[in-house]
C-alpha positions in Angstrom: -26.8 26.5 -35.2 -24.2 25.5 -32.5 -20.8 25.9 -33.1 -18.9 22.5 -33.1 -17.3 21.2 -30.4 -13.4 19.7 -30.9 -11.9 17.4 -29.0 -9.7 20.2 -27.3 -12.4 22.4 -26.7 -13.6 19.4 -24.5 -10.7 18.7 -22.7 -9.5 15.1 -24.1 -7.2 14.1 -26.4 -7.4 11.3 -29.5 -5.2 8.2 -28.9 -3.0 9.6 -31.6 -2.3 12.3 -29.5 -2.3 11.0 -26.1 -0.1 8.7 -27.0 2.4 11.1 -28.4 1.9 13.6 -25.7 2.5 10.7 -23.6 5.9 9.8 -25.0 4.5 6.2 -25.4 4.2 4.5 -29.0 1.3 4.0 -30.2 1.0 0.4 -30.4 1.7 0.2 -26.6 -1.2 3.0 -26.3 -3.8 0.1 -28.2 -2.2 -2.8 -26.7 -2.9 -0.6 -22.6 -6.7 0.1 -23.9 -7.7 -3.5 -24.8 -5.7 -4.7 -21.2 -8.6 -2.6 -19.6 -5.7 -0.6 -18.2 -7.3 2.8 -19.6 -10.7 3.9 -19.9 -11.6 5.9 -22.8 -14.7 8.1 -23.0 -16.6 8.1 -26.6 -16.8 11.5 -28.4 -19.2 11.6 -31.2 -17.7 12.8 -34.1 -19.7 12.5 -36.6 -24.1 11.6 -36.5 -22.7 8.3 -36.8 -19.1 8.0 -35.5 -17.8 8.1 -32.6 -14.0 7.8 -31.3 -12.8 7.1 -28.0 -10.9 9.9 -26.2 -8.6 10.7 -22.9 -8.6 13.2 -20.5 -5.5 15.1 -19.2 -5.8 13.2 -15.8 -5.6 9.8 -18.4 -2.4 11.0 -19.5 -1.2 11.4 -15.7 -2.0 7.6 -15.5 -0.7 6.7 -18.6 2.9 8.1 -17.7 2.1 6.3 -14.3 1.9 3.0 -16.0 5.4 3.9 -18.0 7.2 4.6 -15.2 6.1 1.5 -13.5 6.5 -1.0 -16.3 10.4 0.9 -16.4 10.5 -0.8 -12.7 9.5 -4.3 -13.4 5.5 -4.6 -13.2 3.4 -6.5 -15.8 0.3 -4.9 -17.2 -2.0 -7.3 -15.1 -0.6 -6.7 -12.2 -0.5 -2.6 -12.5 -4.3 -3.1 -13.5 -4.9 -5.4 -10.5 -3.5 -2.7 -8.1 -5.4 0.2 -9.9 -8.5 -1.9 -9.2 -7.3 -2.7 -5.7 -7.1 0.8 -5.3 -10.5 1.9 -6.6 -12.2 -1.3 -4.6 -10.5 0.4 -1.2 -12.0 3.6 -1.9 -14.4 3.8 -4.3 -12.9 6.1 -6.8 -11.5 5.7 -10.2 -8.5 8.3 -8.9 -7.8 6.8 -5.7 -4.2 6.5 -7.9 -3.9 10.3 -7.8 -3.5 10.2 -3.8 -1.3 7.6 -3.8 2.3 6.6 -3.4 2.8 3.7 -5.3 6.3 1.7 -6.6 7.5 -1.5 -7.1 9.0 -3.7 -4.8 10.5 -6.9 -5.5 7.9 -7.4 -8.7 4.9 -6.3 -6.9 3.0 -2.8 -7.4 3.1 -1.3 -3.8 1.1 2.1 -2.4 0.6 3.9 0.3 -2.9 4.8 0.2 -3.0 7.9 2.5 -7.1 8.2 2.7 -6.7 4.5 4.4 -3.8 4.4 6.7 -5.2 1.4 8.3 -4.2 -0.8 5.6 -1.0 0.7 4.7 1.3 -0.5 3.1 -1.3 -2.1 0.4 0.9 -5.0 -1.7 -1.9 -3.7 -4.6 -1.4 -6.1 -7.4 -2.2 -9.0 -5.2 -5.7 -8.2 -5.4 -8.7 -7.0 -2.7 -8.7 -10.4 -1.5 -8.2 -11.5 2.5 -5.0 -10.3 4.1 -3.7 -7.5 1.5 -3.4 -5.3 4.6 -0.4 -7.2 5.3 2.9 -5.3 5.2 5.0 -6.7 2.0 8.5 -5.3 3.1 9.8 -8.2 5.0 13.2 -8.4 4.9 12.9 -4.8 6.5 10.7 -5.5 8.7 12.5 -8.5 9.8 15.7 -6.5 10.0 13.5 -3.9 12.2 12.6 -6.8 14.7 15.8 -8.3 15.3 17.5 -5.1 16.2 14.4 -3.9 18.5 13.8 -7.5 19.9 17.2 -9.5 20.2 15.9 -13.0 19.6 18.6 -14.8 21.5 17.9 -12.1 24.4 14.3 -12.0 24.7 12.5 -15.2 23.2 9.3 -14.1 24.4 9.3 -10.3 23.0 7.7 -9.5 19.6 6.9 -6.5 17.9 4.4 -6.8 15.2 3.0 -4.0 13.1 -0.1 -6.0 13.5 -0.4 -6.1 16.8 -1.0 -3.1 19.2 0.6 -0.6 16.2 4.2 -2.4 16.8 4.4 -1.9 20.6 6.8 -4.3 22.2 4.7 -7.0 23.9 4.8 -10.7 25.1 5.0 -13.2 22.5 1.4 -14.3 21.3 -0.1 -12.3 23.4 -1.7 -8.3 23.5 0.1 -7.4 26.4 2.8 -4.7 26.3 5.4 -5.1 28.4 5.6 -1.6 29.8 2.2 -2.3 31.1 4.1 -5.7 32.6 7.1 -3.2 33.6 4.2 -0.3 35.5 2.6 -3.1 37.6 5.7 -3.6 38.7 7.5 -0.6 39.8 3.8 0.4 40.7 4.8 -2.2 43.6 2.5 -4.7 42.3 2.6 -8.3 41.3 2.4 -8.8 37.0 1.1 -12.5 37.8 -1.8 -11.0 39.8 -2.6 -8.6 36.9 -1.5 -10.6 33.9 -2.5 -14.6 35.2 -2.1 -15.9 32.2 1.7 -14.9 31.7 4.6 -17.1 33.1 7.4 -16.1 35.5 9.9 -15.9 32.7 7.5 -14.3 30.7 7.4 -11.6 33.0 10.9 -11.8 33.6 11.6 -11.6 30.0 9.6 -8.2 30.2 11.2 -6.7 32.1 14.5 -7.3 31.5 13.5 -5.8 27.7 12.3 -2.8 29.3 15.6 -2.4 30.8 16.9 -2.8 27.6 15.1 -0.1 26.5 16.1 1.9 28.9 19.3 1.6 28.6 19.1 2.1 24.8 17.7 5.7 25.4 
Protein backbone atom coordinates (compact mmCIF):
# COMPACT_ATOMS: atom_id res chain seq x y z
CA UNK A 1 0.00 0.00 0.00
CA UNK A 2 1.34 3.54 -0.88
CA UNK A 3 1.95 5.84 1.70
CA UNK A 4 -0.33 9.01 1.51
CA UNK A 5 0.58 11.88 0.06
CA UNK A 6 -0.13 15.48 2.12
CA UNK A 7 -0.55 18.51 0.71
CA UNK A 8 3.07 19.54 1.91
CA UNK A 9 4.69 16.55 0.77
CA UNK A 10 3.36 17.91 -2.64
CA UNK A 11 4.53 21.16 -2.55
CA UNK A 12 1.13 23.37 -2.23
CA UNK A 13 -0.66 24.80 0.38
CA UNK A 14 -4.73 24.80 1.33
CA UNK A 15 -6.31 28.21 0.95
CA UNK A 16 -6.47 28.28 4.68
CA UNK A 17 -2.95 28.35 4.67
CA UNK A 18 -1.92 30.23 1.74
CA UNK A 19 -3.81 32.75 2.75
CA UNK A 20 -2.36 33.01 6.21
CA UNK A 21 1.20 32.45 5.03
CA UNK A 22 0.22 35.13 2.72
CA UNK A 23 -0.60 37.70 5.35
CA UNK A 24 -3.93 38.23 3.41
CA UNK A 25 -7.46 37.40 5.07
CA UNK A 26 -9.12 34.96 4.02
CA UNK A 27 -12.08 36.37 2.63
CA UNK A 28 -9.92 38.49 0.26
CA UNK A 29 -8.03 34.94 -0.53
CA UNK A 30 -11.92 33.57 -1.93
CA UNK A 31 -13.00 36.79 -3.22
CA UNK A 32 -9.05 36.77 -5.62
CA UNK A 33 -9.95 32.91 -6.60
CA UNK A 34 -13.51 33.58 -8.07
CA UNK A 35 -11.89 37.09 -9.86
CA UNK A 36 -9.91 34.43 -11.87
CA UNK A 37 -6.90 36.30 -10.37
CA UNK A 38 -5.38 32.78 -9.02
CA UNK A 39 -5.38 29.43 -10.30
CA UNK A 40 -5.72 26.65 -8.05
CA UNK A 41 -4.72 23.06 -8.82
CA UNK A 42 -7.19 20.27 -7.39
CA UNK A 43 -5.69 17.77 -4.94
CA UNK A 44 -7.80 14.69 -4.31
CA UNK A 45 -8.24 14.22 -0.83
CA UNK A 46 -10.33 11.84 -0.43
CA UNK A 47 -11.82 8.92 -3.44
CA UNK A 48 -14.30 11.48 -3.71
CA UNK A 49 -13.09 14.93 -2.60
CA UNK A 50 -11.04 17.01 -3.83
CA UNK A 51 -9.77 20.63 -2.63
CA UNK A 52 -8.15 23.23 -4.57
CA UNK A 53 -4.44 24.03 -3.63
CA UNK A 54 -1.41 26.66 -4.30
CA UNK A 55 1.90 26.33 -4.97
CA UNK A 56 4.78 28.44 -3.37
CA UNK A 57 5.24 30.41 -6.70
CA UNK A 58 1.07 31.22 -6.06
CA UNK A 59 2.01 32.70 -2.91
CA UNK A 60 4.80 34.86 -4.72
CA UNK A 61 1.74 36.19 -6.88
CA UNK A 62 -0.52 36.47 -4.23
CA UNK A 63 1.83 38.98 -2.27
CA UNK A 64 2.35 40.53 -5.83
CA UNK A 65 -1.33 41.23 -6.01
CA UNK A 66 -1.16 42.80 -2.22
CA UNK A 67 1.42 44.96 -2.84
CA UNK A 68 -0.21 46.28 -5.96
CA UNK A 69 -3.72 46.71 -4.72
CA UNK A 70 -1.57 48.85 -1.64
CA UNK A 71 -0.68 51.20 -4.85
CA UNK A 72 -4.01 51.83 -6.31
CA UNK A 73 -4.95 48.86 -8.91
CA UNK A 74 -8.36 47.22 -9.08
CA UNK A 75 -8.53 43.46 -9.23
CA UNK A 76 -9.62 43.60 -13.06
CA UNK A 77 -7.15 45.49 -14.00
CA UNK A 78 -4.08 43.49 -12.12
CA UNK A 79 -5.79 40.34 -13.89
CA UNK A 80 -5.87 42.15 -17.26
CA UNK A 81 -2.10 42.90 -17.07
CA UNK A 82 -1.26 39.30 -15.76
CA UNK A 83 -3.10 38.10 -18.91
CA UNK A 84 -1.41 40.78 -20.98
CA UNK A 85 1.65 39.41 -19.73
CA UNK A 86 1.05 35.71 -20.41
CA UNK A 87 -0.66 36.63 -24.10
CA UNK A 88 3.06 38.45 -24.77
CA UNK A 89 4.84 35.45 -23.93
CA UNK A 90 3.11 32.55 -23.58
CA UNK A 91 3.75 31.64 -20.03
CA UNK A 92 1.69 31.65 -16.98
CA UNK A 93 5.07 33.25 -15.09
CA UNK A 94 5.92 35.78 -17.51
CA UNK A 95 5.04 37.97 -13.99
CA UNK A 96 8.13 36.36 -12.40
CA UNK A 97 10.47 38.19 -15.00
CA UNK A 98 8.93 41.21 -14.77
CA UNK A 99 9.08 44.72 -13.27
CA UNK A 100 5.76 45.81 -12.81
CA UNK A 101 4.10 48.94 -10.58
CA UNK A 102 1.51 51.32 -10.80
CA UNK A 103 1.46 54.42 -12.42
CA UNK A 104 -1.16 56.84 -12.30
CA UNK A 105 -3.97 53.89 -11.77
CA UNK A 106 -2.59 51.68 -14.43
CA UNK A 107 -0.54 48.28 -13.77
CA UNK A 108 2.79 49.00 -15.63
CA UNK A 109 5.86 46.31 -16.46
CA UNK A 110 8.81 46.13 -17.99
CA UNK A 111 8.79 42.88 -19.59
CA UNK A 112 12.57 42.09 -20.05
CA UNK A 113 12.15 38.85 -22.43
CA UNK A 114 10.35 41.59 -24.95
CA UNK A 115 12.15 44.82 -24.89
CA UNK A 116 10.54 45.77 -28.03
CA UNK A 117 7.41 46.63 -26.41
CA UNK A 118 8.64 48.03 -23.26
CA UNK A 119 7.23 49.81 -21.26
CA UNK A 120 3.84 47.56 -21.50
CA UNK A 121 0.71 49.88 -19.92
CA UNK A 122 -0.51 45.95 -19.03
CA UNK A 123 -3.93 46.45 -17.69
CA UNK A 124 -5.03 48.05 -20.78
CA UNK A 125 -5.20 44.78 -22.40
CA UNK A 126 -3.30 42.89 -25.61
CA UNK A 127 -5.22 44.99 -27.81
CA UNK A 128 -3.54 47.48 -30.77
CA UNK A 129 -1.13 49.99 -29.57
CA UNK A 130 -0.21 48.73 -25.82
CA UNK A 131 3.40 49.04 -27.03
CA UNK A 132 3.00 52.58 -26.44
CA UNK A 133 5.01 54.25 -23.67
CA UNK A 134 2.48 55.37 -20.77
CA UNK A 135 4.84 57.76 -18.93
CA UNK A 136 3.95 60.96 -20.64
CA UNK A 137 4.42 63.70 -18.62
CA UNK A 138 8.14 62.36 -18.53
CA UNK A 139 8.42 61.78 -21.67
CA UNK A 140 7.18 65.11 -22.59
CA UNK A 141 9.39 66.74 -20.04
CA UNK A 142 12.34 64.57 -21.91
CA UNK A 143 11.41 66.25 -25.32
CA UNK A 144 11.19 69.63 -24.42
CA UNK A 145 14.51 69.75 -22.84
CA UNK A 146 16.21 67.62 -25.83
CA UNK A 147 14.16 69.52 -28.56
CA UNK A 148 13.46 73.17 -27.58
CA UNK A 149 10.14 73.65 -29.33
CA UNK A 150 10.36 77.38 -29.81
CA UNK A 151 14.06 76.70 -31.18
CA UNK A 152 13.56 73.87 -33.46
CA UNK A 153 9.90 73.48 -34.69
CA UNK A 154 10.79 70.85 -37.03
CA UNK A 155 12.96 68.49 -34.56
CA UNK A 156 11.30 65.53 -32.75
CA UNK A 157 12.45 62.77 -30.78
CA UNK A 158 10.15 59.95 -30.49
CA UNK A 159 10.74 56.70 -28.68
CA UNK A 160 8.83 55.41 -31.66
CA UNK A 161 10.68 56.46 -34.20
CA UNK A 162 14.36 55.47 -35.03
CA UNK A 163 14.80 54.36 -30.96
CA UNK A 164 14.47 58.26 -29.96
CA UNK A 165 17.19 59.64 -32.35
CA UNK A 166 16.63 63.31 -33.02
CA UNK A 167 15.11 63.57 -36.56
CA UNK A 168 13.03 65.95 -38.82
CA UNK A 169 9.54 66.33 -37.83
CA UNK A 170 7.32 63.60 -39.55
CA UNK A 171 9.83 62.20 -41.12
CA UNK A 172 12.68 59.06 -40.48
CA UNK A 173 15.51 61.15 -41.14
CA UNK A 174 18.06 61.86 -38.47
CA UNK A 175 19.44 64.99 -38.54
CA UNK A 176 23.08 63.98 -38.07
CA UNK A 177 22.66 62.10 -41.23
CA UNK A 178 21.28 65.79 -42.57
CA UNK A 179 24.38 67.37 -40.50
CA UNK A 180 27.20 64.33 -42.37
CA UNK A 181 25.99 65.28 -45.91
CA UNK A 182 26.87 68.42 -45.09
CA UNK A 183 30.15 68.75 -43.66
CA UNK A 184 30.74 65.72 -46.04
CA UNK A 185 30.62 68.82 -48.51
CA UNK A 186 27.50 67.75 -49.96
CA UNK A 187 24.12 69.17 -50.59
CA UNK A 188 21.12 67.60 -47.84
CA UNK A 189 18.47 68.76 -50.61
CA UNK A 190 20.30 66.50 -53.11
CA UNK A 191 20.29 63.60 -50.62
CA UNK A 192 17.13 64.31 -48.70
CA UNK A 193 14.63 65.98 -51.75
CA UNK A 194 11.81 65.73 -49.92
CA UNK A 195 13.10 68.03 -46.97
CA UNK A 196 12.79 71.99 -47.10
CA UNK A 197 15.56 74.55 -46.79
CA UNK A 198 14.43 75.33 -43.23
CA UNK A 199 14.02 71.90 -42.60
CA UNK A 200 17.55 71.38 -43.17
CA UNK A 201 18.40 74.56 -41.66
CA UNK A 202 16.61 73.61 -38.60
CA UNK A 203 18.91 70.46 -38.54
CA UNK A 204 21.52 71.69 -38.37
CA UNK A 205 21.37 74.35 -36.22
CA UNK A 206 20.02 71.36 -33.61
CA UNK A 207 23.11 69.59 -34.31
CA UNK A 208 25.01 72.57 -33.17
CA UNK A 209 23.03 72.53 -30.38
CA UNK A 210 24.08 69.42 -29.51
CA UNK A 211 27.33 70.16 -29.85
CA UNK A 212 27.49 72.69 -27.95
CA UNK A 213 25.58 70.83 -25.21
CA UNK A 214 28.50 68.21 -24.94
Amino acid sequence: MKPETTLLQRGTYSPRVAARIAKIRYQSFQAWAKANLLKASPFRVSPKTTENTYSYQDLLLIRLIVRLKQAGAKAREIRTALETLRYLTGADDAWMRSAIAVQGGVVVAILHERPEVNPIAASRGPQKGLHIVFFPELLQELKEELVPPARFPYIDVDPAVLGGLPTIKGTRIPTRAVMSVLRSGGEPLAAYPSLTEAQVANAEQYERFLEDAA
